[in-house]
N, C-alpha and C positions, 0 to 999 in steps of 0.2 A: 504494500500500500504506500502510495507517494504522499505526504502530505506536509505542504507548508502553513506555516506560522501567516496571521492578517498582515502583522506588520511587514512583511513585502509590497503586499499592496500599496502599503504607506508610503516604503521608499520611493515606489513608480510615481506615485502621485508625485511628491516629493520633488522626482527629477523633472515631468514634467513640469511643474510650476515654476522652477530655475532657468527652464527653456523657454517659460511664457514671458518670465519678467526680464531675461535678457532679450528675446524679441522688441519688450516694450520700453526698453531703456533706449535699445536702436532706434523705435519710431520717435519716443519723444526727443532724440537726438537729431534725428533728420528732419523731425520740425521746425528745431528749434537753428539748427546752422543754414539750411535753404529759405529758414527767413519766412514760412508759412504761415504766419499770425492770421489766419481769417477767420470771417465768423463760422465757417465751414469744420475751420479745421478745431477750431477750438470747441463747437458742438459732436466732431466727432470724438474728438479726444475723451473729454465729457465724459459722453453716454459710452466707451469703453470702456474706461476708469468705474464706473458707478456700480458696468455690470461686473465689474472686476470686482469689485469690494462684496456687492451683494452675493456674488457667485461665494467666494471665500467665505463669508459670514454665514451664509447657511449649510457650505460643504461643514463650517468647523460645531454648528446648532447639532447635525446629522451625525458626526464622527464624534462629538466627546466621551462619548456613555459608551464608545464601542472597547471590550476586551480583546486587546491586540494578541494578548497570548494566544487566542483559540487559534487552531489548529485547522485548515481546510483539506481536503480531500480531492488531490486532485485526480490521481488514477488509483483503483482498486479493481483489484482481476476480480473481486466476486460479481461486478457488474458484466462479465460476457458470459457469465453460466458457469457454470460447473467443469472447466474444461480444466483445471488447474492439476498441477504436476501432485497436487498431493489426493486426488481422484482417480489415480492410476492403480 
């Protein structure tokens, strides 16, 4: 039986969001040296930001209470039947 620990899942998370906030360090970088101050850019920036915070605030409402130690299951030979070497 293969089974990992939640907190993996946490690292992934984890790395992804390192690679969202360096994306986002770039865009507010490229804004801010090509000189884009419009009302455009500034309502986009905005409404990413906001959904950024919101996104974060409720992944962290959803993950507090969660037990990282548990354990998940991710392959177990008794799910293809009976065919196991100790059935011989």
């Amino acid at each position: 039986m293969l089974t990992i620990p939640l907190y993996s899942f946490l690292f992934i998370y984890f790395i992804f969001l390192a690679i969202f906030v360096a994306f986002s360090i770039m865009n507010f970088y490229h804004v801010v040296m090509t000189a884009s101050f419009t009302f455009a850019s500034f309502i986009i920036t905005f409404f990413i930001f906001t959904l950024t915070v919101l996104t974060l605030y409720f992944t962290y409402t959803l993950l507090v209470n969660v037990d990282w130690q548990t354990t998940t299951t991710v392959i177990n030979p008794g799910w293809f039947g009976n065919s196991g070497p100790e059935n011989f």
